[in-house]
ROSE-4610 file (N, C-alpha, C; in Angstrom, 1 decimal, always signed):
// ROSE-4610
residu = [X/X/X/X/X/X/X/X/X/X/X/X/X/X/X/X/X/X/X/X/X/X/X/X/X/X/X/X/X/X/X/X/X/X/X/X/X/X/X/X/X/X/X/X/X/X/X/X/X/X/X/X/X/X/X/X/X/X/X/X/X/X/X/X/X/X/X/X/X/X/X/X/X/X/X/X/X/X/X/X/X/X/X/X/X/X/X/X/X/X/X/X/X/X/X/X/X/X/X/X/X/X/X/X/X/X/X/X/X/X/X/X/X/X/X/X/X/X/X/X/X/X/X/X/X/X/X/X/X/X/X/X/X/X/X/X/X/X/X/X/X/X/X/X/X/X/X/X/X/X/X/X/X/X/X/X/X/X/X/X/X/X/X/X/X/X/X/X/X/X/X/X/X/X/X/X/X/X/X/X/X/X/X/X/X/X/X/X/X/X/X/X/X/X/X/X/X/X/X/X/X/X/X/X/X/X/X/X/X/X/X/X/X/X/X/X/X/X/X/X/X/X/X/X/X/X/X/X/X/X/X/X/X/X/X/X/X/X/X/X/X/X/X/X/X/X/X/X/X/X/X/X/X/X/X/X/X/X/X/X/X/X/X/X/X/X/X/X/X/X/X/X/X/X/X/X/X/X/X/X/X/X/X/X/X/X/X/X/X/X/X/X/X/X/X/X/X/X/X/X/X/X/X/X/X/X/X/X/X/X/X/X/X/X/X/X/X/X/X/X/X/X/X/X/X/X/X/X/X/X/X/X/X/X/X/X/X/X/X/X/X/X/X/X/X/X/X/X/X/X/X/X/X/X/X/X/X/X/X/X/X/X/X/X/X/X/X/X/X/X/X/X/X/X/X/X/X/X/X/X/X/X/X/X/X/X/X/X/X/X/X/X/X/X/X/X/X/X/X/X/X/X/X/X/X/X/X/X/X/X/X/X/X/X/X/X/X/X/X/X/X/X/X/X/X/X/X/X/X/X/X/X/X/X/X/X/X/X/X/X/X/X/X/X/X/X/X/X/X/X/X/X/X/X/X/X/X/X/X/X/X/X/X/X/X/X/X/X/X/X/X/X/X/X/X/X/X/X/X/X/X/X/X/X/X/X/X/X/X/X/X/X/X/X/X/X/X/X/X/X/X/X/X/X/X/X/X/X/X/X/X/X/X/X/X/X/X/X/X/X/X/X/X/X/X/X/X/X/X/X/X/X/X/X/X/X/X/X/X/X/X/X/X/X/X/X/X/X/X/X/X/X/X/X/X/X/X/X/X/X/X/X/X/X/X/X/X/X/X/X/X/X/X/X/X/X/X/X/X/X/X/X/X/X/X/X/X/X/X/X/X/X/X/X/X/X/X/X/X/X/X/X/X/X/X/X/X/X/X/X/X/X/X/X/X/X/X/X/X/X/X/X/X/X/X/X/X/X/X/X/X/X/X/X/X/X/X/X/X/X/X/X/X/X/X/X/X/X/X/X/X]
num = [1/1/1/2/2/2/3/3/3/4/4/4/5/5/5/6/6/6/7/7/7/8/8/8/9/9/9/10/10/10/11/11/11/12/12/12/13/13/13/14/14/14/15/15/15/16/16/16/17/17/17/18/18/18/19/19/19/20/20/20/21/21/21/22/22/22/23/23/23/24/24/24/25/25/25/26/26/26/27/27/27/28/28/28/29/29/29/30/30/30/31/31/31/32/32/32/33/33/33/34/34/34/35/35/35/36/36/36/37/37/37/38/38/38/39/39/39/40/40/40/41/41/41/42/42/42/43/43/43/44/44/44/45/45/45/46/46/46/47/47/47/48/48/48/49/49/49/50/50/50/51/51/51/52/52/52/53/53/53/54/54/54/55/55/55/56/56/56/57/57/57/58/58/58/59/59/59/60/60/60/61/61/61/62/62/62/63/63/63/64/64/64/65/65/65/66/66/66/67/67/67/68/68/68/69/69/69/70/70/70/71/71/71/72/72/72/73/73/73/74/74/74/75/75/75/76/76/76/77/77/77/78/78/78/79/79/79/80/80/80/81/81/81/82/82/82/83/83/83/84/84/84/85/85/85/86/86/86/87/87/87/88/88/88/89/89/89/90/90/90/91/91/91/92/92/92/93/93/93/94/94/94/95/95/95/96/96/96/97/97/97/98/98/98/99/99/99/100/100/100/101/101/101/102/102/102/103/103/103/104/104/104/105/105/105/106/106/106/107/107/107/108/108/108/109/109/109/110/110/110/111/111/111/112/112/112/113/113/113/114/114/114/115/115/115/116/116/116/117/117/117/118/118/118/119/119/119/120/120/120/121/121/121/122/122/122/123/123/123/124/124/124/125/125/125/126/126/126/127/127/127/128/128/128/129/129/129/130/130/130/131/131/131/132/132/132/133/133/133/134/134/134/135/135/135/136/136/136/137/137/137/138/138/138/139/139/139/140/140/140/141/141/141/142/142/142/143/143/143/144/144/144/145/145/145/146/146/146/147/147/147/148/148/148/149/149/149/150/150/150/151/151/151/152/152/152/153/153/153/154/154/154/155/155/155/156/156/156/157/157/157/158/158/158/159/159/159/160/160/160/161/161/161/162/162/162/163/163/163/164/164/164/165/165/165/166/166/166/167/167/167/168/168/168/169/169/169/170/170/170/171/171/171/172/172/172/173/173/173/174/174/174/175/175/175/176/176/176/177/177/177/178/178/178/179/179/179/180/180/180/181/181/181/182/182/182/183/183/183/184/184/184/185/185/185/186/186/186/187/187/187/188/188/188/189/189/189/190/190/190/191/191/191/192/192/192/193/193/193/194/194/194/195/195/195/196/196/196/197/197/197/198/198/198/199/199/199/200/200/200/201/201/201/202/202/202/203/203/203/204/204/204/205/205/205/206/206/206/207/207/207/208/208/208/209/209/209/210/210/210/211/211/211/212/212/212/213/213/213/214/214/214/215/215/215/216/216/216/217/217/217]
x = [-14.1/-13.6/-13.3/-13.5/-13.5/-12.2/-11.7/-10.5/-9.6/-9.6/-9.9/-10.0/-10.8/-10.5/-9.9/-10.8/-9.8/-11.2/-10.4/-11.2/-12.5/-12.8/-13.9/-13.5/-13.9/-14.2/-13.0/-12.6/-11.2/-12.2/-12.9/-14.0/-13.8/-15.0/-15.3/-13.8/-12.8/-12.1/-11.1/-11.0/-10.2/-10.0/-8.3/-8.0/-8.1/-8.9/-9.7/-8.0/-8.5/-7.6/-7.2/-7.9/-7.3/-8.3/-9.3/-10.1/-11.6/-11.8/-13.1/-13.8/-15.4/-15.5/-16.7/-17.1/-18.4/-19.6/-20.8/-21.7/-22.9/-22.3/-23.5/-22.9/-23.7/-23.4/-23.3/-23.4/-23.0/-21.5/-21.5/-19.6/-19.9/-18.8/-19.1/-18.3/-19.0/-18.4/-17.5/-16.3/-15.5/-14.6/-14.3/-13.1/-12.2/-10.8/-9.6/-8.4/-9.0/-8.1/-7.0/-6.2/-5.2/-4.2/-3.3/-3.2/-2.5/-1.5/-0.7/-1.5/-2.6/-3.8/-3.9/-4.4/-4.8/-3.7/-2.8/-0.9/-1.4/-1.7/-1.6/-2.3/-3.1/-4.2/-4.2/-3.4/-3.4/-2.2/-1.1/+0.2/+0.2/-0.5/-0.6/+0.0/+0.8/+1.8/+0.8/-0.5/-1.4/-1.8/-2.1/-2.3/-1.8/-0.5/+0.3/-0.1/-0.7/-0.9/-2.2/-3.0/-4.0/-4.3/-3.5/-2.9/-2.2/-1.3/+0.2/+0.8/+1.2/+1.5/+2.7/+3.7/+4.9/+4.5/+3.6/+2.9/+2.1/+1.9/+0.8/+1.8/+2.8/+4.1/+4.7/+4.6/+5.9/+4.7/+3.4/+2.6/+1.7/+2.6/+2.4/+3.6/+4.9/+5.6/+6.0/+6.5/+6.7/+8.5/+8.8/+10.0/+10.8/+11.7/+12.7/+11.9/+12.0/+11.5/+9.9/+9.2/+7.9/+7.7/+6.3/+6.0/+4.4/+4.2/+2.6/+1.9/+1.0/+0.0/-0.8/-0.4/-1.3/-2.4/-3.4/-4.6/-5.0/-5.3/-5.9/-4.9/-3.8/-2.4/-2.7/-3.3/-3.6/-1.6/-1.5/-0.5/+0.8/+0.5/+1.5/+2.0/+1.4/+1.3/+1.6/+1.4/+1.2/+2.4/+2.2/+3.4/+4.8/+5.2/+6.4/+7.4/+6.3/+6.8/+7.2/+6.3/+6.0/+7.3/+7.8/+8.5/+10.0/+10.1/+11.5/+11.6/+10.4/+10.5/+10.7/+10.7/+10.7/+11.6/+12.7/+14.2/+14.2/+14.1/+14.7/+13.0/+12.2/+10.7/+10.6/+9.2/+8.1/+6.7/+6.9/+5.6/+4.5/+3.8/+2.8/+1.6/+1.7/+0.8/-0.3/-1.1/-2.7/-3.5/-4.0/-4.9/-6.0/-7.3/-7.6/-7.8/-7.9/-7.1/-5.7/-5.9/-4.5/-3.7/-4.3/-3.3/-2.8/-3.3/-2.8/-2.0/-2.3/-0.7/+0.5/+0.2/+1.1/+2.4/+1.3/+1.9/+2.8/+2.3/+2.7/+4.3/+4.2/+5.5/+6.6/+5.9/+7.1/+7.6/+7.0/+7.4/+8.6/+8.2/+9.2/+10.2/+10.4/+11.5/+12.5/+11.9/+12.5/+12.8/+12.0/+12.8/+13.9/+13.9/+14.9/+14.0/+13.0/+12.4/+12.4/+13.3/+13.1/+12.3/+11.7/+11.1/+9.6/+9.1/+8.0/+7.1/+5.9/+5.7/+4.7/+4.1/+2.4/+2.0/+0.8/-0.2/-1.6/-2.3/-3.2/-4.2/-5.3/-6.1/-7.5/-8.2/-9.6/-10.4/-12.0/-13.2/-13.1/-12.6/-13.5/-11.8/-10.7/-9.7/-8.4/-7.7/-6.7/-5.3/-5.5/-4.6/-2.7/-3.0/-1.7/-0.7/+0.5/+1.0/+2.3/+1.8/+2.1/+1.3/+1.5/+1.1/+1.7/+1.3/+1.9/+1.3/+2.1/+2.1/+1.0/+0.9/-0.1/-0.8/-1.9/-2.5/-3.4/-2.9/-3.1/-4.1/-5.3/-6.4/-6.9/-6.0/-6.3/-7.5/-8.5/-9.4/-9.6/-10.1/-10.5/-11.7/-12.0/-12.7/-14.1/-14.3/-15.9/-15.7/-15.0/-15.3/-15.3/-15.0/-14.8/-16.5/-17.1/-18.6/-19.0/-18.1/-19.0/-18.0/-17.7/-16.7/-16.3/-17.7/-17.1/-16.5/-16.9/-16.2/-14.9/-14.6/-13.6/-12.2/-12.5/-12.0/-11.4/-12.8/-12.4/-11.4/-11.5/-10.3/-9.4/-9.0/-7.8/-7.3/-7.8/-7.7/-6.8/-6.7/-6.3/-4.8/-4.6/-3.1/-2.5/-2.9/-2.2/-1.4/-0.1/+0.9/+0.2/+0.7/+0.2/+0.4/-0.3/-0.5/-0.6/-0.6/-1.1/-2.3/-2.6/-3.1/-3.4/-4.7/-5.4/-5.7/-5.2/-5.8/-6.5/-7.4/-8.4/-8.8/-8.3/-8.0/-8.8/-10.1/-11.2/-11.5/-12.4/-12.9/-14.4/-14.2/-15.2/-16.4/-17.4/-18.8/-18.8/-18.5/-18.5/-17.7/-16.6/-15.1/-16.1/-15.3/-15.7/-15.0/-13.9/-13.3/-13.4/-13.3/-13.8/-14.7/-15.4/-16.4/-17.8/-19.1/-19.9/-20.5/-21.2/-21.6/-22.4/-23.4/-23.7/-22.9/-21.7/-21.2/-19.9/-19.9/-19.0/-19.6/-18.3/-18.5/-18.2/-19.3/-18.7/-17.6/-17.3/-16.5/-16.8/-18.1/-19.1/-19.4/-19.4/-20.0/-18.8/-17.6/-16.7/-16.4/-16.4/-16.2/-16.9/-18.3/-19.1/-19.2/-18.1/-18.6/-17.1/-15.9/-14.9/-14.9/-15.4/-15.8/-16.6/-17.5/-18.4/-17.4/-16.1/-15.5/-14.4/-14.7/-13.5/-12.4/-12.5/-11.4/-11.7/-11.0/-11.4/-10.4/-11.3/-11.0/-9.3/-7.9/-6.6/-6.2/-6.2/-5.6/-6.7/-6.6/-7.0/-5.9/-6.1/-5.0/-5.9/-5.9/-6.6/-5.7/-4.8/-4.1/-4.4/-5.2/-5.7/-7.1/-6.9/-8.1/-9.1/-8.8/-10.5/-10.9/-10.2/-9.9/-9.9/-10.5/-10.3/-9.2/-8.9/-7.5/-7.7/-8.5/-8.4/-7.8/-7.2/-6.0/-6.8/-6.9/-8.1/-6.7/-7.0/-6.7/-7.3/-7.1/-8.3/-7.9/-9.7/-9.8/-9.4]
y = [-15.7/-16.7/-17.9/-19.1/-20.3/-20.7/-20.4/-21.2/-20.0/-19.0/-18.2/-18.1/-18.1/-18.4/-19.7/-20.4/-21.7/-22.3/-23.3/-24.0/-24.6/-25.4/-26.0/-27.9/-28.6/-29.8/-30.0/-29.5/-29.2/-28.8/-28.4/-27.5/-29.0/-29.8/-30.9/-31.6/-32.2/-32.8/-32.1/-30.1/-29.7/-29.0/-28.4/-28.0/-26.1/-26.1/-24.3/-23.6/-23.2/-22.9/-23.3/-22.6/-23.5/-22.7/-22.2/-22.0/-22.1/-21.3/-21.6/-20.4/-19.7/-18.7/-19.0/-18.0/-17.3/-17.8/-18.0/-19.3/-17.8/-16.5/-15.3/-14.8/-13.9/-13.2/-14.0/-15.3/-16.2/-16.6/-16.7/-17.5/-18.6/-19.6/-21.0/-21.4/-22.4/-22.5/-23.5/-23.9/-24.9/-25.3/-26.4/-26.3/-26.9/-26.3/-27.4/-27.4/-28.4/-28.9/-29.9/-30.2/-31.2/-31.1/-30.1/-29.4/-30.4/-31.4/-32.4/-33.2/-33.9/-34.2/-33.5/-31.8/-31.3/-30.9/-30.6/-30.3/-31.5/-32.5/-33.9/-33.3/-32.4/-32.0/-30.7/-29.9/-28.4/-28.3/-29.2/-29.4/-29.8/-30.7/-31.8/-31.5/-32.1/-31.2/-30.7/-31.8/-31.5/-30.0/-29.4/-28.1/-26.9/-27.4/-26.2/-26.0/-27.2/-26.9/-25.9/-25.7/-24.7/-23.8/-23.7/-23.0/-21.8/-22.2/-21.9/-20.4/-21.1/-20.1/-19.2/-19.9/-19.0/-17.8/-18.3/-17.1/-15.8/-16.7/-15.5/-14.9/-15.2/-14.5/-13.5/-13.9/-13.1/-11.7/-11.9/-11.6/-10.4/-10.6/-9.5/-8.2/-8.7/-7.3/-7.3/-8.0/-7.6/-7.3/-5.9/-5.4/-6.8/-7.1/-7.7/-7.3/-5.8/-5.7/-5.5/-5.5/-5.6/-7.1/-6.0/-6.6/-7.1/-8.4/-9.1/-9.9/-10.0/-10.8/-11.9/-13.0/-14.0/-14.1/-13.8/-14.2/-15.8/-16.7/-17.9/-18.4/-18.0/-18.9/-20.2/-21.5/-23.0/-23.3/-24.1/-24.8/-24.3/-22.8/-22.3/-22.7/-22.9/-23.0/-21.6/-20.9/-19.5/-18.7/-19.0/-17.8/-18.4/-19.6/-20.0/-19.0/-19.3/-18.4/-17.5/-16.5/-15.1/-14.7/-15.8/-15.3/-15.7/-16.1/-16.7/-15.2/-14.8/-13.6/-12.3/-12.1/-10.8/-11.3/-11.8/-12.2/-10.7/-9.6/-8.6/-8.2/-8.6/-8.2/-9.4/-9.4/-9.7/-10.5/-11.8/-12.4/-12.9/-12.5/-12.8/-13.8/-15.3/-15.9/-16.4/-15.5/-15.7/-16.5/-17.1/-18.1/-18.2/-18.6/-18.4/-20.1/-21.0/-22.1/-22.4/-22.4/-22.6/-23.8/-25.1/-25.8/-25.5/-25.0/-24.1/-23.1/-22.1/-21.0/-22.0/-22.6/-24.1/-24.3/-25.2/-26.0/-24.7/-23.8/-23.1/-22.6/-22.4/-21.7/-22.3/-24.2/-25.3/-25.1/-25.0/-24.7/-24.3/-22.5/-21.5/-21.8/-22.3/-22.9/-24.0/-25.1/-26.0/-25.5/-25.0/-24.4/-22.9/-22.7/-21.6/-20.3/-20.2/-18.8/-17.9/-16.9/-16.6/-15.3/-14.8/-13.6/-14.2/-15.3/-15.9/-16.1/-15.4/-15.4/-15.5/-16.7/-17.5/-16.3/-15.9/-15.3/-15.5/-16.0/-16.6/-15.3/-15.2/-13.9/-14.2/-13.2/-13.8/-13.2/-13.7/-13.9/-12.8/-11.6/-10.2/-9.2/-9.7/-9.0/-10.1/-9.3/-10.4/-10.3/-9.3/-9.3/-9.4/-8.3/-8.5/-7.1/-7.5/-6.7/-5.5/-5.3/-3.9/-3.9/-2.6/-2.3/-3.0/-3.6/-4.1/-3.7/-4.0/-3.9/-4.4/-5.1/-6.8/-7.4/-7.6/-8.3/-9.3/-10.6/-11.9/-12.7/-13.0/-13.9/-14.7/-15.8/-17.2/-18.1/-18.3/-18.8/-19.4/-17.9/-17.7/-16.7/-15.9/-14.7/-14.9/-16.5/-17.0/-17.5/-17.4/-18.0/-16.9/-15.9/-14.6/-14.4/-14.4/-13.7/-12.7/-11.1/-10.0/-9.6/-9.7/-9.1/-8.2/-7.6/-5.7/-5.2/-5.4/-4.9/-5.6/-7.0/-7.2/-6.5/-6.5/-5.7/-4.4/-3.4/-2.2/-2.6/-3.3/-3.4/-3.3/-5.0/-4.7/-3.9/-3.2/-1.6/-0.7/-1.0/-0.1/-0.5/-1.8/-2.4/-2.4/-1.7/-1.4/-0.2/-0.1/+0.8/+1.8/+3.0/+3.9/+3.2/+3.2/+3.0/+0.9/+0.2/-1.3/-1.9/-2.6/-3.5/-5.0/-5.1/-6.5/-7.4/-8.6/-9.4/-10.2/-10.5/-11.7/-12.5/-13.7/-15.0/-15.9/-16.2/-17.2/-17.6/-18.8/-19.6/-18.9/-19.4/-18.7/-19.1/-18.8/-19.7/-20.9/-21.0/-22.0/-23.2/-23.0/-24.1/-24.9/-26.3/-27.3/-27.7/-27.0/-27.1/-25.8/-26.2/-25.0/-25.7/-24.8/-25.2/-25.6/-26.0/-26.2/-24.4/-24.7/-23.5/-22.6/-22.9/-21.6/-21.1/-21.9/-20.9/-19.8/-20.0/-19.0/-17.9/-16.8/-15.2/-15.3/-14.5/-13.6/-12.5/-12.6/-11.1/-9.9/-9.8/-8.6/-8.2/-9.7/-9.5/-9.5/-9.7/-9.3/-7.9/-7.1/-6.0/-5.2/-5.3/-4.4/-4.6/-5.6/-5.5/-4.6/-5.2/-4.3/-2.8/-2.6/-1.2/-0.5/-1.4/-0.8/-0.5/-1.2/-1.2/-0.5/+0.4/+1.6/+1.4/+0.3/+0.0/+0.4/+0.2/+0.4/-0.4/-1.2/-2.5/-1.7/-1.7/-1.4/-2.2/-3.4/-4.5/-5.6/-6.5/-8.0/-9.2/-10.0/-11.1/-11.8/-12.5/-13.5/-15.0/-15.5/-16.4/-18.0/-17.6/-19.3/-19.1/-20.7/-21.7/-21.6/-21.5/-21.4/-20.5/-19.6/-18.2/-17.3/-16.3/-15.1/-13.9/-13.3/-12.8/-11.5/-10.6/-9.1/-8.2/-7.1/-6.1/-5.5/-4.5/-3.5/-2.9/-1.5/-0.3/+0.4/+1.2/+2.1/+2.9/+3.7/+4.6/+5.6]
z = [+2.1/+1.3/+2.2/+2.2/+2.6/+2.6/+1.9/+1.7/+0.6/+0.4/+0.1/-1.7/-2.0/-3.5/-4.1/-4.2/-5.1/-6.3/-6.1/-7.5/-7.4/-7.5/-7.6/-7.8/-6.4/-6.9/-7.7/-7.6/-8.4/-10.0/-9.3/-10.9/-11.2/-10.9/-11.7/-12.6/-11.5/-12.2/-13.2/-13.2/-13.7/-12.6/-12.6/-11.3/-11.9/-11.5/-11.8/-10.8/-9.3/-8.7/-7.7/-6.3/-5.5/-4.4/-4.1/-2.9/-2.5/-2.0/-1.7/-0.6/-1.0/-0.9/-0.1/+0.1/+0.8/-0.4/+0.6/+0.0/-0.4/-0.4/-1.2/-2.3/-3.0/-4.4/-4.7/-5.3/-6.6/-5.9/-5.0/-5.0/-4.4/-5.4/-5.5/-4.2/-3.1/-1.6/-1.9/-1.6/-2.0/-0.7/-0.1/+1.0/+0.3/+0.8/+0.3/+1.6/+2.4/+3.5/+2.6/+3.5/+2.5/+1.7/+1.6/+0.8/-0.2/+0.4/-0.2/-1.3/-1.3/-1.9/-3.1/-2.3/-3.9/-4.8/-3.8/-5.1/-6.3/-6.3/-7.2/-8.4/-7.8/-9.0/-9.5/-8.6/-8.6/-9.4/-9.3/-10.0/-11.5/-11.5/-12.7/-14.1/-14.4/-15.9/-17.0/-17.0/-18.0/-18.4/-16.4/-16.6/-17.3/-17.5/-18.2/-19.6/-20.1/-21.7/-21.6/-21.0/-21.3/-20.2/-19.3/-18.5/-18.5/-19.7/-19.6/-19.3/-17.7/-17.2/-16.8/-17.8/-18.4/-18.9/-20.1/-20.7/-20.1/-19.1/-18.1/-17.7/-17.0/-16.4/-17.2/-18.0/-19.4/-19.5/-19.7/-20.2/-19.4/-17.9/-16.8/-16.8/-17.8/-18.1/-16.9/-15.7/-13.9/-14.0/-13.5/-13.2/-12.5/-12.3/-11.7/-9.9/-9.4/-8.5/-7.9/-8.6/-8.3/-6.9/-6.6/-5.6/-5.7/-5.6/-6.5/-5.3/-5.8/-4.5/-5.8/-4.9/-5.9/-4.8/-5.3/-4.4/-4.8/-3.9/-3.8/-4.6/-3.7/-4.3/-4.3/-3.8/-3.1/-2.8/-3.6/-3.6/-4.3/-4.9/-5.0/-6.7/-7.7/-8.9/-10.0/-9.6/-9.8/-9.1/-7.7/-7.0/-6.5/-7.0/-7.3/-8.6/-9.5/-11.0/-10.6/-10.0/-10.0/-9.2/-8.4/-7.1/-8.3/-8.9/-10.0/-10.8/-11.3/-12.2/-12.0/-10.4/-9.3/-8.4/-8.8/-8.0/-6.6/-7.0/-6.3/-5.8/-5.7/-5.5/-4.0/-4.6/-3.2/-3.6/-3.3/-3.9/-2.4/-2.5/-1.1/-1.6/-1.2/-1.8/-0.5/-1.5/-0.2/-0.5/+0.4/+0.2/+2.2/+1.8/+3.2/+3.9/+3.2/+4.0/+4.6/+5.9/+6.8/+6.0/+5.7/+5.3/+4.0/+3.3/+2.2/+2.2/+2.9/+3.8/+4.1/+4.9/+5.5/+4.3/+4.0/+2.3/+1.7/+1.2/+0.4/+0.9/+2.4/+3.0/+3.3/+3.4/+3.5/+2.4/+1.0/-0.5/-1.0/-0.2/-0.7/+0.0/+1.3/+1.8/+1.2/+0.5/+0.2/-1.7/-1.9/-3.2/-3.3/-1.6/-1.8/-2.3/-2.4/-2.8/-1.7/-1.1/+0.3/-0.2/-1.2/-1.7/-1.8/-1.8/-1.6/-0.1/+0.0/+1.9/+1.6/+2.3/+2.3/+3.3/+3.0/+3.3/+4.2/+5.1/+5.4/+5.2/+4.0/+4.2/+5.0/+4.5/+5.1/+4.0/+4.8/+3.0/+2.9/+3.5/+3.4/+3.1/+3.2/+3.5/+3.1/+1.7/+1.5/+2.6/+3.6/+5.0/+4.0/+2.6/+2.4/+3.5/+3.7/+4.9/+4.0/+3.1/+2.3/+0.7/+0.6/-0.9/-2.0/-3.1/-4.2/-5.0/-6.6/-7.7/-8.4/-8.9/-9.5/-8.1/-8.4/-7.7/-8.5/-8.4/-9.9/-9.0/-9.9/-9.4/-10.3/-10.4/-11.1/-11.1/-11.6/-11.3/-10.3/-10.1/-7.8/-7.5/-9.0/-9.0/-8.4/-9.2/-8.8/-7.6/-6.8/-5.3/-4.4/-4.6/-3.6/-3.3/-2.4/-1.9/-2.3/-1.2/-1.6/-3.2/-4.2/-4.8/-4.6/-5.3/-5.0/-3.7/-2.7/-1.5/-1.4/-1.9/-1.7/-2.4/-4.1/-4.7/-4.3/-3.6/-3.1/-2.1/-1.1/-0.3/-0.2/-2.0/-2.7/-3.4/-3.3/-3.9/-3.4/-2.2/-1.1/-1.0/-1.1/-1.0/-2.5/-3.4/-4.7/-4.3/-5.1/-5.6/-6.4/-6.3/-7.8/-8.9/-9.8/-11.2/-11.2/-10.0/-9.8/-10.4/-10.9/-11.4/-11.1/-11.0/-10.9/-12.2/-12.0/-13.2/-12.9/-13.4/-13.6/-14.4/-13.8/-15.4/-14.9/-15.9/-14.8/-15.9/-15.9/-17.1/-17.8/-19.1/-19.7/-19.5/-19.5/-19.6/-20.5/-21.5/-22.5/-22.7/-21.9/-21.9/-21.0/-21.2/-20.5/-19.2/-19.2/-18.1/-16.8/-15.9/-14.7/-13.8/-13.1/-12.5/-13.2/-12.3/-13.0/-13.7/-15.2/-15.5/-15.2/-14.0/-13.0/-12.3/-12.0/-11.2/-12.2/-13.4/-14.0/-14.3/-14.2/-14.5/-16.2/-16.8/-18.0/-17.8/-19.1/-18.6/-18.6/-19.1/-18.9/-17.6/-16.8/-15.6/-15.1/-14.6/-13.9/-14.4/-15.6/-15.8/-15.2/-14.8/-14.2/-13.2/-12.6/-10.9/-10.5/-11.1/-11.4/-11.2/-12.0/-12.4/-11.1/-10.9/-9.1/-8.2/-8.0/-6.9/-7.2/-8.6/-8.9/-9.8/-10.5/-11.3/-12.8/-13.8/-15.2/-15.8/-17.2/-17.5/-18.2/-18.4/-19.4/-20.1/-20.6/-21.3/-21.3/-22.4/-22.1/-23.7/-22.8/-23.6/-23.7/-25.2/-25.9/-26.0/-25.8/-25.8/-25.0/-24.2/-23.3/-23.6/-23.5/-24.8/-24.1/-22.5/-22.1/-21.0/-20.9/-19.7/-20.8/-20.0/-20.4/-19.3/-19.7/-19.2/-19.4/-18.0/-18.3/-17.0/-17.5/-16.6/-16.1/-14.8/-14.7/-13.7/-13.7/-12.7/-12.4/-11.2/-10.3/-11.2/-11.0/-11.6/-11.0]
């Protein structure tokens, strides 16, 4: 991962997520140096209306103490929440751009989140430094290179009975990246599935993501 999972171009002028991956398997190469820059875009209030990522939170069911890995955290949009909603937990926000780790860890500092810890991973290895619970991937899925092996990896850093989600834009929304570079969810199911997981839930509630749970099998 380049940057490890983020958005795109800010996905053509919508802020997808926040990284940038390996230029094989279909993953869209993206850099996001800067991180102050893309906060403007990665933040933007607009996002929350089709976004909305209270909902996603509520919507993850996370114990008070659970412990979550936002993969291709960027700027920390996502694993702020997560780290409010797991008071007695552990939020690890990975991302494989350094100024993006950076950003994110001045963050949790200045908002007092001391259960929030920027993560610097790499393309091949989200380098989280224990097992967790959730492991949340916000429209980042399409930037990851090899998936499957990456998946398997993160596989390894799950908890018994842990769970991955994957919330990425549909083919059809206008917002995201450009439309070669988006996954179906057929096609994230079956790569899923290669790397040992089986699809347990999906949530229909955002206008242009699809939202599905998977656990090892």
């Amino acid at each position: 991962m380049t940057a490890v999972l983020l958005c795109a171009t800010a996905c053509a002028h919508q802020p997808s997520k926040e990284h940038a991956h390996g230029e094989h398997h279909g993953a869209m190469p993206h850099r996001f140096e800067n991180a102050e820059e893309w906060a403007k875009r990665f933040e933007e209030p607009e996002r929350d209306t089709w976004q909305k990522p209270d909902e996603v939170v509520k919507a993850l069911s996370l114990p008070a103490d659970a412990k979550v890995a936002d993969i291709g955290a960027g700027t920390g949009y996502f694993a702020v929440r997560l780290a409010r909603a797991v008071p007695q937990g552990r939020v690890y926000g990975v991302d494989i751009e350094p100024d993006m780790a950076r950003y994110l860890g001045e963050r949790a500092k200045r908002e007092g989140l001391s259960n929030l810890e920027a993560v610097l991973g790499g393309a091949e290895d989200p380098k989280l430094p224990e097992p967790v619970d959730v492991g949340l991937i916000v429209d980042t899925y399409h930037h990851i290179g090899d998936r499957v092996a990456y998946m398997r990896r993160l596989g390894e850093k799950l908890r018994t009975g842990g769970r991955v989600v994957i919330i990425d834009f549909r083919v059809e929304s206008p917002k995201g990246p450009p439309r070669e570079h988006k996954l179906s969810p057929e096609q994230v199911r079956g790569e899923m599935e290669a790397a040992g997981y089986g699809l347990s839930q999906t949530h229909d509630f955002l206008p242009d993501q699809y939202f599905l749970v998977f656990q090892r099998g």
